[in-house]
mmCIF file as gemmi writes it, N, C-alpha and C atoms, coordinates in Angstrom:
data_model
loop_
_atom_site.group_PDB
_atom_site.id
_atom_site.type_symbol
_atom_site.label_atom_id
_atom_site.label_alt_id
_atom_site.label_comp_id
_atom_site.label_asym_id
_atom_site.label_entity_id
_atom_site.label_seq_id
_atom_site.pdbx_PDB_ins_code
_atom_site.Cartn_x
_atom_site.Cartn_y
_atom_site.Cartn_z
_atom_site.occupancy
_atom_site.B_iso_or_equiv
_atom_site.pdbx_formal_charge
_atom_site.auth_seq_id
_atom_site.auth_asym_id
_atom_site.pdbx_PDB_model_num
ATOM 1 N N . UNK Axp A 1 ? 0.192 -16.323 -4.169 1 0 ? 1 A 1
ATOM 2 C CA . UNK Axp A 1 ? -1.119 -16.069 -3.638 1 0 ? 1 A 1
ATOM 3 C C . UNK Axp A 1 ? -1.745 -14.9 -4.397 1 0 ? 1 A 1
ATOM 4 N N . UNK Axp A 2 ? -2.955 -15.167 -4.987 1 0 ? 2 A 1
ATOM 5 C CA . UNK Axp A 2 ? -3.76 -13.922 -5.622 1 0 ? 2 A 1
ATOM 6 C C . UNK Axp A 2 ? -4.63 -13.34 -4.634 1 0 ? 2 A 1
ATOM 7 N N . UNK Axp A 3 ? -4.956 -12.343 -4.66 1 0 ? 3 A 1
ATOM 8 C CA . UNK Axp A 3 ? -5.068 -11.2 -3.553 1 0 ? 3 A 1
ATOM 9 C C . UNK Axp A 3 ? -6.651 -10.433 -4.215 1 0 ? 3 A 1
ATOM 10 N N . UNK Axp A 4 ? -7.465 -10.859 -3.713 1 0 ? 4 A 1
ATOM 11 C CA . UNK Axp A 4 ? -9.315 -10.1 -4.233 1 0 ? 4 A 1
ATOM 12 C C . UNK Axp A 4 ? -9.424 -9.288 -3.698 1 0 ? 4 A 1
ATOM 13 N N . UNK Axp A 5 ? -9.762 -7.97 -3.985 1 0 ? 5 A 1
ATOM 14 C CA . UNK Axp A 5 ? -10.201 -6.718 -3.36 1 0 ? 5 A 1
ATOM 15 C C . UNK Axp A 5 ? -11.334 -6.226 -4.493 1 0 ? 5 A 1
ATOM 16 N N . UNK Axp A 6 ? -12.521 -5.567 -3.937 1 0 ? 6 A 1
ATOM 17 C CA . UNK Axp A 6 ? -13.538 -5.167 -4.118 1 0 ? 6 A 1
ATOM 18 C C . UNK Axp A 6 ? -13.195 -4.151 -5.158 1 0 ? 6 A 1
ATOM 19 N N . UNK Axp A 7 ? -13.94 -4.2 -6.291 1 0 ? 7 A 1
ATOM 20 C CA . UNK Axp A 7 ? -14.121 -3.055 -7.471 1 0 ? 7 A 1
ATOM 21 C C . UNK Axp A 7 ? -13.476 -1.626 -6.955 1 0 ? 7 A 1
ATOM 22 N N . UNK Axp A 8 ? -14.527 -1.441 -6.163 1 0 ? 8 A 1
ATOM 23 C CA . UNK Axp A 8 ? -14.661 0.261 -5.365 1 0 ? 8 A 1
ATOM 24 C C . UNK Axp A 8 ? -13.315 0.491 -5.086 1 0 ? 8 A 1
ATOM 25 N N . UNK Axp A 9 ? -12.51 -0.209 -4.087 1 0 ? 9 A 1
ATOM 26 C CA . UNK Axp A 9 ? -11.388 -0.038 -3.814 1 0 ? 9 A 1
ATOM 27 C C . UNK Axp A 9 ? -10.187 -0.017 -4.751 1 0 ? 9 A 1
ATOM 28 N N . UNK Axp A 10 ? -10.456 -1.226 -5.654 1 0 ? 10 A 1
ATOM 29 C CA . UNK Axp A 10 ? -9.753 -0.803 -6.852 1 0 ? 10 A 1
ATOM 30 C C . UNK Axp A 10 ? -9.859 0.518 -7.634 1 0 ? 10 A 1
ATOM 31 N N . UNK Axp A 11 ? -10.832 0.816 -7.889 1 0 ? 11 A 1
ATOM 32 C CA . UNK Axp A 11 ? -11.194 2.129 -8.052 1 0 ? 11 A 1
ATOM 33 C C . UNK Axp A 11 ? -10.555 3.293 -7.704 1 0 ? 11 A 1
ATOM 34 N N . UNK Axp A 12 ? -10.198 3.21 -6.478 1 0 ? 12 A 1
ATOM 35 C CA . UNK Axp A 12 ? -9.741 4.478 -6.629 1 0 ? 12 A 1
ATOM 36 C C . UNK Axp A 12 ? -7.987 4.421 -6.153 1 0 ? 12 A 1
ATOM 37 N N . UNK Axp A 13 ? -7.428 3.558 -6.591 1 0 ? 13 A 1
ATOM 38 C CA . UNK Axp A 13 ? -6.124 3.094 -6.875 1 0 ? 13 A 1
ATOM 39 C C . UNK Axp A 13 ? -5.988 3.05 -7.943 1 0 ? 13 A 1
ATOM 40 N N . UNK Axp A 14 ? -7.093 3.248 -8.927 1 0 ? 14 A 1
ATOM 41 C CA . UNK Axp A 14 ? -6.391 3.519 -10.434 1 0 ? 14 A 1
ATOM 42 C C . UNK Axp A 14 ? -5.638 3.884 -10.617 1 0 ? 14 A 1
ATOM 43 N N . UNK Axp A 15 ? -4.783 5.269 -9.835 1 0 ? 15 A 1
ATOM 44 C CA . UNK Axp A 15 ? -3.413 5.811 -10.847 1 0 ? 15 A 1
ATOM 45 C C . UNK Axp A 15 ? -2.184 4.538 -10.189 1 0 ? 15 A 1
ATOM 46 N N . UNK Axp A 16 ? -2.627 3.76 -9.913 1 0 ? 16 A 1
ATOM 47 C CA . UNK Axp A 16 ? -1.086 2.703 -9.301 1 0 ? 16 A 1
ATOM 48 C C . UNK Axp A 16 ? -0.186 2.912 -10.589 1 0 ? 16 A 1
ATOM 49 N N . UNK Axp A 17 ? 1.083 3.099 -10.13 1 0 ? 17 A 1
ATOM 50 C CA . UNK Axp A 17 ? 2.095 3.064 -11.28 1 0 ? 17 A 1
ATOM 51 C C . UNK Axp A 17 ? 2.663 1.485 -11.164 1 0 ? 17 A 1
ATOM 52 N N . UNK Axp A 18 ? 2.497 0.98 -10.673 1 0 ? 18 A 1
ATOM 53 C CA . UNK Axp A 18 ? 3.17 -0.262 -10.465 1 0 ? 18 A 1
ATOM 54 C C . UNK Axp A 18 ? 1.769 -1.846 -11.373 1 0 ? 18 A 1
ATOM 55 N N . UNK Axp A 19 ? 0.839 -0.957 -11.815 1 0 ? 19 A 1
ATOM 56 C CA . UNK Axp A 19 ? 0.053 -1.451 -12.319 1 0 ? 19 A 1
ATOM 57 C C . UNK Axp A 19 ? -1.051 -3.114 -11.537 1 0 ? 19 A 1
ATOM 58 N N . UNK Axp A 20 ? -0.409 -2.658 -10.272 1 0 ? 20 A 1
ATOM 59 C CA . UNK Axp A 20 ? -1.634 -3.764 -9.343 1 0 ? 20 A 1
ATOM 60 C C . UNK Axp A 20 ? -0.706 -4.754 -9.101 1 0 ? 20 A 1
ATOM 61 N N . UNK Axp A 21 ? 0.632 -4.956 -9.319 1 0 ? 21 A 1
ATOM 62 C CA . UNK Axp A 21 ? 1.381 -6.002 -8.983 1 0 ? 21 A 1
ATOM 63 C C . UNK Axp A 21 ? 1.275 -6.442 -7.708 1 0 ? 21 A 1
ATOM 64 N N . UNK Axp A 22 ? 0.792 -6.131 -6.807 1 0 ? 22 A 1
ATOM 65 C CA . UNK Axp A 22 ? 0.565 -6.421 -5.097 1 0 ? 22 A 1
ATOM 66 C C . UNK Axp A 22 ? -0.588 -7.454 -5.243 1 0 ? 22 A 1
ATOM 67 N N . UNK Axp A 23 ? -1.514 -7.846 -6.143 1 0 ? 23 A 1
ATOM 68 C CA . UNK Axp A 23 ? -2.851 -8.282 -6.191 1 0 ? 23 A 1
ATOM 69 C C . UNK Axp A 23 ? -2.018 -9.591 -7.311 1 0 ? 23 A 1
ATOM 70 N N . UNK Axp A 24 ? -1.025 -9.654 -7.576 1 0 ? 24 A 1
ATOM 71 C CA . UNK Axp A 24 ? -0.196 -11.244 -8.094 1 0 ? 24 A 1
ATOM 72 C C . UNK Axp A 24 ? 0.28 -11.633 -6.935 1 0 ? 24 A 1
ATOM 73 N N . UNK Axp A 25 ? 0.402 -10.916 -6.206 1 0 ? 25 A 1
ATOM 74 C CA . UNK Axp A 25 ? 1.373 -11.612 -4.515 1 0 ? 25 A 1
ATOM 75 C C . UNK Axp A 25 ? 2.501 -11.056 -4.716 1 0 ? 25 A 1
ATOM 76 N N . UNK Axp A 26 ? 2.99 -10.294 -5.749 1 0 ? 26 A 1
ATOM 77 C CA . UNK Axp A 26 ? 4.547 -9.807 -5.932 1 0 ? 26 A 1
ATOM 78 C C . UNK Axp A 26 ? 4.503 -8.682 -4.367 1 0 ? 26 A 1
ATOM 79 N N . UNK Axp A 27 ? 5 -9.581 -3.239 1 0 ? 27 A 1
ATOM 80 C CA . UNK Axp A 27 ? 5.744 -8.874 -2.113 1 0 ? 27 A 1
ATOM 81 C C . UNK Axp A 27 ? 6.624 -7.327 -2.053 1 0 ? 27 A 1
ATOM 82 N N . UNK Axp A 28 ? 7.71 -7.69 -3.115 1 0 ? 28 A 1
ATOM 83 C CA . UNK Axp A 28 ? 8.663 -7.006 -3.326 1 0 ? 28 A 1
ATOM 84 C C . UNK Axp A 28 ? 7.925 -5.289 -3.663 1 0 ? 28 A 1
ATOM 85 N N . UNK Axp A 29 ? 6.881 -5.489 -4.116 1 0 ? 29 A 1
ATOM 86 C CA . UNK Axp A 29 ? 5.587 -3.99 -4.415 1 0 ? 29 A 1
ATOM 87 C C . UNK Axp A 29 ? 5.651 -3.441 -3.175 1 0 ? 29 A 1
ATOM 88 N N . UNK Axp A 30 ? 5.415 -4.334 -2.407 1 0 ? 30 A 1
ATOM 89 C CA . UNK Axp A 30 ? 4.606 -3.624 -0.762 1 0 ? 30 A 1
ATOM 90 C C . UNK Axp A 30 ? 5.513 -3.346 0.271 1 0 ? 30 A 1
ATOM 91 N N . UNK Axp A 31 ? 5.501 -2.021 0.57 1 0 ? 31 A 1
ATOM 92 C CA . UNK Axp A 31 ? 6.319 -1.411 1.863 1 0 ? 31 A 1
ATOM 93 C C . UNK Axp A 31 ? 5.552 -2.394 2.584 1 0 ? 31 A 1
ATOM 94 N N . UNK Axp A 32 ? 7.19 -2.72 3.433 1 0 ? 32 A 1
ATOM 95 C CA . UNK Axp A 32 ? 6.882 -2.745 4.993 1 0 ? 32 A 1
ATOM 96 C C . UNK Axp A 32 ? 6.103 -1.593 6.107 1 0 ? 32 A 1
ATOM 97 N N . UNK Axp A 33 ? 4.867 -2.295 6.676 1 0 ? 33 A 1
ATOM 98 C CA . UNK Axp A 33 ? 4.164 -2.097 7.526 1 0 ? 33 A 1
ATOM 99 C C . UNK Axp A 33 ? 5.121 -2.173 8.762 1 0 ? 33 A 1
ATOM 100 N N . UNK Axp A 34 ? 4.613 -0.333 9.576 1 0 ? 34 A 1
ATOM 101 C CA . UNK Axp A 34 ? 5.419 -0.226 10.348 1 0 ? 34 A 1
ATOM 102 C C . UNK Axp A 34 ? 4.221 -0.347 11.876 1 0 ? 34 A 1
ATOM 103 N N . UNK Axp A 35 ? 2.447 0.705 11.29 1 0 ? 35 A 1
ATOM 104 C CA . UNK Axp A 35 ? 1.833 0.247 12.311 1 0 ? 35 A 1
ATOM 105 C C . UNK Axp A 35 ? 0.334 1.035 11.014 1 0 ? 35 A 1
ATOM 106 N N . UNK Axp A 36 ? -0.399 0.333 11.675 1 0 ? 36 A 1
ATOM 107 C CA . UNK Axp A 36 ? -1.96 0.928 11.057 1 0 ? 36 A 1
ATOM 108 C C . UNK Axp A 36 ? -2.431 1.61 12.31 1 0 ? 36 A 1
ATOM 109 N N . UNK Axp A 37 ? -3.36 3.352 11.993 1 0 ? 37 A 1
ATOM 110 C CA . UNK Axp A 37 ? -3.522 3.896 12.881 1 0 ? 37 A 1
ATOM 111 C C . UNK Axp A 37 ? -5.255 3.989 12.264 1 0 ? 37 A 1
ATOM 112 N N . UNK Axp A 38 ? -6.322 3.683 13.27 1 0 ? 38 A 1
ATOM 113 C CA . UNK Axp A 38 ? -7.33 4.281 12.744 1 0 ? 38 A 1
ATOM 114 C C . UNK Axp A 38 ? -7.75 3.409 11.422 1 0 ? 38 A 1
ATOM 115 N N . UNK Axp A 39 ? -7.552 2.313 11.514 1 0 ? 39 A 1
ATOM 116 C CA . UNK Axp A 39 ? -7.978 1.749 10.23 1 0 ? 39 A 1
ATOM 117 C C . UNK Axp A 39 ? -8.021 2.104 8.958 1 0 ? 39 A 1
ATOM 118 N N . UNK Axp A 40 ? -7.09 2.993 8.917 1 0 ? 40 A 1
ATOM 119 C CA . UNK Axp A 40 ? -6.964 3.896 7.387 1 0 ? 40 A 1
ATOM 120 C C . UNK Axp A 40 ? -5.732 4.605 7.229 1 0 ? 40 A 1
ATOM 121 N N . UNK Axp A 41 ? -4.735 4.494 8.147 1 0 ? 41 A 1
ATOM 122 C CA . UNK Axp A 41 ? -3.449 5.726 7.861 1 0 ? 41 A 1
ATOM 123 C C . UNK Axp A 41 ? -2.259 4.758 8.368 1 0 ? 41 A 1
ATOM 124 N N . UNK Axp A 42 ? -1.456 3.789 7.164 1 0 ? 42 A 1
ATOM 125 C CA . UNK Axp A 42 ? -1.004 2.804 7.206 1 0 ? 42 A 1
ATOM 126 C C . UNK Axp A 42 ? 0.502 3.858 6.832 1 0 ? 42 A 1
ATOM 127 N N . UNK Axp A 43 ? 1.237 3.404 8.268 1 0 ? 43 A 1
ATOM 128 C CA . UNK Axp A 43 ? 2.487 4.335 8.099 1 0 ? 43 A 1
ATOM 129 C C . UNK Axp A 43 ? 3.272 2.999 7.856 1 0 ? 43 A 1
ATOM 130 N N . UNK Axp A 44 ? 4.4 3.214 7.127 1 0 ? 44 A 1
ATOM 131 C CA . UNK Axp A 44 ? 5.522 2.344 6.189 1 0 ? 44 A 1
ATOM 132 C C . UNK Axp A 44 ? 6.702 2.842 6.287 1 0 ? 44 A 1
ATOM 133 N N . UNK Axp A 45 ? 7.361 2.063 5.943 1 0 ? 45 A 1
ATOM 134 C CA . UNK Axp A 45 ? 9.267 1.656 5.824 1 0 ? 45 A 1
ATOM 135 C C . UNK Axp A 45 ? 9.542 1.662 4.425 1 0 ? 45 A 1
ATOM 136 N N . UNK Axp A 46 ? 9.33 2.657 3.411 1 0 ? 46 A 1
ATOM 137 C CA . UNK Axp A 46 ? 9.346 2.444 2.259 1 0 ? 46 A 1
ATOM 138 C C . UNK Axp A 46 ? 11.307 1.657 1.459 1 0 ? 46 A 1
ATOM 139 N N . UNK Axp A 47 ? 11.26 1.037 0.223 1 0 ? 47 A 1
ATOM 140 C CA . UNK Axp A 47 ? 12.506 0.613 0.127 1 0 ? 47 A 1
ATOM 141 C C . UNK Axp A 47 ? 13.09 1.327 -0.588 1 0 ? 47 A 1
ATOM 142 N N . UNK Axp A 48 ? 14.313 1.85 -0.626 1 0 ? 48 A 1
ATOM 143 C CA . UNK Axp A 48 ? 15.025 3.29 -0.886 1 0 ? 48 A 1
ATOM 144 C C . UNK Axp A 48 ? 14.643 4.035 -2.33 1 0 ? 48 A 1
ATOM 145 N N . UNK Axp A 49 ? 14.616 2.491 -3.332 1 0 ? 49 A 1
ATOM 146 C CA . UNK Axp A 49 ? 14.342 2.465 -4.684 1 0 ? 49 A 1
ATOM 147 C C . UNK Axp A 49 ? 13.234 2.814 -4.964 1 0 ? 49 A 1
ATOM 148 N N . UNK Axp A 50 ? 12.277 2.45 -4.144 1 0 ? 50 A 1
ATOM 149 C CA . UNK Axp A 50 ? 11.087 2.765 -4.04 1 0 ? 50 A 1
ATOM 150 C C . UNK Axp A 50 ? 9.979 3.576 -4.574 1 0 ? 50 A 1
ATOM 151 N N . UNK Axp A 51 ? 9.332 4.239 -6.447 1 0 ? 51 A 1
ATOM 152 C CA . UNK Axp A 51 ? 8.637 5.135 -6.433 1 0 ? 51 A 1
ATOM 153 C C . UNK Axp A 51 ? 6.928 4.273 -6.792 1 0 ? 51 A 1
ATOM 154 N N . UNK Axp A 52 ? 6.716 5.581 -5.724 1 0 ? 52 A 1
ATOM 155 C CA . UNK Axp A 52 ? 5.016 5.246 -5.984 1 0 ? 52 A 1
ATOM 156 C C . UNK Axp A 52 ? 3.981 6.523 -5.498 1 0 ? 52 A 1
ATOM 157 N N . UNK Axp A 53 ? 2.848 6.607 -6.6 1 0 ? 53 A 1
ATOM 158 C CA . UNK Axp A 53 ? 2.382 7.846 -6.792 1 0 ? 53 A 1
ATOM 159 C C . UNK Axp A 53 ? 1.442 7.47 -4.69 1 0 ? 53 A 1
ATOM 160 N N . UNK Axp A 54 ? 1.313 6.759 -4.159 1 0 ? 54 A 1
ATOM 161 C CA . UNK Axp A 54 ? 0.629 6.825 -2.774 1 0 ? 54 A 1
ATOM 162 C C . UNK Axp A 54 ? 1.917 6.746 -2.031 1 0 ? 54 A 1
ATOM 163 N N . UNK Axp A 55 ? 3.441 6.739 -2.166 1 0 ? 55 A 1
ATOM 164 C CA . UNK Axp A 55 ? 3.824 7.25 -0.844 1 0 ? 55 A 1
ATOM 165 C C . UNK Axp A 55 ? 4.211 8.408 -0.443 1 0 ? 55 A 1
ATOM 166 N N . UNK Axp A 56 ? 3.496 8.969 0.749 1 0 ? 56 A 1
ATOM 167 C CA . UNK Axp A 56 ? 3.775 10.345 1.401 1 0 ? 56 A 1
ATOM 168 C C . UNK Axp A 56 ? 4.775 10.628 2.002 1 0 ? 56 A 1
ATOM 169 N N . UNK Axp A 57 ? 5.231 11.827 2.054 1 0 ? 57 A 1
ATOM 170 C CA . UNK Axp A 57 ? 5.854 11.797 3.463 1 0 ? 57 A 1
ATOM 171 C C . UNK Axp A 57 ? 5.297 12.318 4.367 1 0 ? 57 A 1
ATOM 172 N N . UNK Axp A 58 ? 5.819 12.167 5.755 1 0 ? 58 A 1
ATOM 173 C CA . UNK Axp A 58 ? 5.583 12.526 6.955 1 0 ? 58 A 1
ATOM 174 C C . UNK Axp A 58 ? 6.471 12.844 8.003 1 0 ? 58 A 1
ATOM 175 N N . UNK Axp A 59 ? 6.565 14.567 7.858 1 0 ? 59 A 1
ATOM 176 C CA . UNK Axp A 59 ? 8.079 14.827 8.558 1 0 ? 59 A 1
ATOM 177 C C . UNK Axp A 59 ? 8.98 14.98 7.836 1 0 ? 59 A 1
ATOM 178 N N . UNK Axp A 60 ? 9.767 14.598 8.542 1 0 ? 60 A 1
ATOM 179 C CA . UNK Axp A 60 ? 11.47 14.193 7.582 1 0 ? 60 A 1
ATOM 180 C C . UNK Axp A 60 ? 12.185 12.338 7.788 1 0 ? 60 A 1
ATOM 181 N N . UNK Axp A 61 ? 11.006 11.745 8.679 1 0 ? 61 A 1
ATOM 182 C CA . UNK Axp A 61 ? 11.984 10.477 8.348 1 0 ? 61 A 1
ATOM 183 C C . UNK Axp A 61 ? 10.718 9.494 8.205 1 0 ? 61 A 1
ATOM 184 N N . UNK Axp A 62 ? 9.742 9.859 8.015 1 0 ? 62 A 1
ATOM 185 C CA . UNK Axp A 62 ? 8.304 9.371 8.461 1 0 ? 62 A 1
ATOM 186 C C . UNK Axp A 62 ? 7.862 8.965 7.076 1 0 ? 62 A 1
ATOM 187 N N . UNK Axp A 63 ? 7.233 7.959 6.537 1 0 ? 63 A 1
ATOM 188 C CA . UNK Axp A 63 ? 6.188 7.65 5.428 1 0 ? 63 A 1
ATOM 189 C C . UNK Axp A 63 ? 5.084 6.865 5.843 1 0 ? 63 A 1
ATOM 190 N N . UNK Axp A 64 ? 3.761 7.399 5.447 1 0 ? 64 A 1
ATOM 191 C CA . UNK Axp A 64 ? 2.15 6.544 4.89 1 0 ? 64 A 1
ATOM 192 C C . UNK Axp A 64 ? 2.236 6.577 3.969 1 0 ? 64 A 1
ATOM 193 N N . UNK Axp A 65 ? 1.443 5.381 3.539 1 0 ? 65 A 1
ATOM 194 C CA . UNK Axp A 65 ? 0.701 5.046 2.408 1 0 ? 65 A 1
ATOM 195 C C . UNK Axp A 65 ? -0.526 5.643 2.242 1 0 ? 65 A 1
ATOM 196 N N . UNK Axp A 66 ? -0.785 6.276 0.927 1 0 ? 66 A 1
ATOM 197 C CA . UNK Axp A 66 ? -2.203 6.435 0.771 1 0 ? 66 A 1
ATOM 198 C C . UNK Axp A 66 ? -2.592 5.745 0.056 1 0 ? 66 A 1
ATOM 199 N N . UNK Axp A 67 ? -2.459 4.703 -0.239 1 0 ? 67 A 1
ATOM 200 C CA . UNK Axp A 67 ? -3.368 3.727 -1.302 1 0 ? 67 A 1
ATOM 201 C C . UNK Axp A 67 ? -4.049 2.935 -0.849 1 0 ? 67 A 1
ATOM 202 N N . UNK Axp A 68 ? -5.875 3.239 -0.873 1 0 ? 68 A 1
ATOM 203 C CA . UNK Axp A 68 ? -6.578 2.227 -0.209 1 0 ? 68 A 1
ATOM 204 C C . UNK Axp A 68 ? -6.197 0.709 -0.523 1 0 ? 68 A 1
ATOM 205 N N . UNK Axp A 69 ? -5.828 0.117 -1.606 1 0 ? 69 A 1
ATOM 206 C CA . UNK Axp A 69 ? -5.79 -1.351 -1.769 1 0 ? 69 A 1
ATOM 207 C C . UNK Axp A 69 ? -4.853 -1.672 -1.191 1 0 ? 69 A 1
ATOM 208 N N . UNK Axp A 70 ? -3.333 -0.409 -0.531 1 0 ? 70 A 1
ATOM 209 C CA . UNK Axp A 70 ? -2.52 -1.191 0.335 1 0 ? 70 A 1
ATOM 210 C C . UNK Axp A 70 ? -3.25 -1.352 1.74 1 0 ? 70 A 1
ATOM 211 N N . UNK Axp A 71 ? -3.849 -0.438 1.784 1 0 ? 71 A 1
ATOM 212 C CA . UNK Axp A 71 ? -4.634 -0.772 3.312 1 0 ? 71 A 1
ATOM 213 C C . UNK Axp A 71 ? -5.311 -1.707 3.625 1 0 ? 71 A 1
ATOM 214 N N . UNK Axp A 72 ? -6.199 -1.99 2.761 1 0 ? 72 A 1
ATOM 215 C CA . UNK Axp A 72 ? -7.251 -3.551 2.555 1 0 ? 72 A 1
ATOM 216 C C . UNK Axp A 72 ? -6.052 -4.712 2.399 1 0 ? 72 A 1
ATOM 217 N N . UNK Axp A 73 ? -5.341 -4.72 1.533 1 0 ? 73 A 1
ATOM 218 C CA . UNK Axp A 73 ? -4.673 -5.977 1.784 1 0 ? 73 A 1
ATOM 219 C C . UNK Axp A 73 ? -3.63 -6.247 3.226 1 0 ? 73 A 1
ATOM 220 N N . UNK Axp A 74 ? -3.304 -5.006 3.769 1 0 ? 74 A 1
ATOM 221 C CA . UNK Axp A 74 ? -2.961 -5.215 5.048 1 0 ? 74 A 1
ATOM 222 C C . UNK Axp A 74 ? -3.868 -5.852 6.023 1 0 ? 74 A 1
ATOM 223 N N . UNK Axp A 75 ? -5.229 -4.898 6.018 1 0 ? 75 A 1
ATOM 224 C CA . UNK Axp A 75 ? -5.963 -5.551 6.638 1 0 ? 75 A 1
ATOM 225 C C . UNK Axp A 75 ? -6.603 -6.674 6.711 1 0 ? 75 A 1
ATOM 226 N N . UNK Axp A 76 ? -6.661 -7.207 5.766 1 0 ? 76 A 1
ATOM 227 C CA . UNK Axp A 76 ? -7.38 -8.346 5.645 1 0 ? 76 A 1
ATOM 228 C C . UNK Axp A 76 ? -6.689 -9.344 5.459 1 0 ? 76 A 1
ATOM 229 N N . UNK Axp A 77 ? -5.206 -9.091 4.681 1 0 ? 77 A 1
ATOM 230 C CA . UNK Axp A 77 ? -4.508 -10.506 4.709 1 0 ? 77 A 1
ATOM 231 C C . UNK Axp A 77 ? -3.018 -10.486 5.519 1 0 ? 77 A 1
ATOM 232 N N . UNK Axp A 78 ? -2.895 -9.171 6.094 1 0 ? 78 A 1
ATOM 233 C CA . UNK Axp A 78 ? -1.679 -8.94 6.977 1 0 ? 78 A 1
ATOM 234 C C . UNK Axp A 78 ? -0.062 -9.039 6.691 1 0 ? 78 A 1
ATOM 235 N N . UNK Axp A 79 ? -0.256 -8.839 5.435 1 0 ? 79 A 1
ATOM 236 C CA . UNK Axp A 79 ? 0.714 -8.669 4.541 1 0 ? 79 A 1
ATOM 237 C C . UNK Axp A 79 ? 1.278 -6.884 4.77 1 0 ? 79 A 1
């Protein structure tokens, strides 16, 4: 499944190190969604191997995402 998201939003996911692989359907890119708060602060289950310049931490056992295009494709395709 190919995955459309708006210029703008791409935009400012430019630094993706993973180079947009989430927008081929490659799954294996995208933390598990644990809950969306506020339509914008998408907390995750990141996978151990896992590096990426949008995941935060939160706490000591806690991660969000800050990458708007992971948020839009959550939202919109529930992935």
């Amino acid at each position: 499944m190919n995955i459309k998201l708006d210029a703008d939003i791409l935009n400012q996911a430019k630094q993706c190190s993973r180079n947009f692989s989430c927008l081929a359907g490659d799954k294996n890119c995208l933390c598990e969604v644990e809950r969306l708060i506020d339509q914008n602060l998408l907390f995750i289950k990141p996978a151990a191997h896992m590096i990426c310049n949008f995941k935060m931490s939160f706490g000591y056992s806690a991660y969000y995402c800050n990458c708007p295009a992971r948020v839009e494709i959550y939202k919109h395709y529930n992935i």
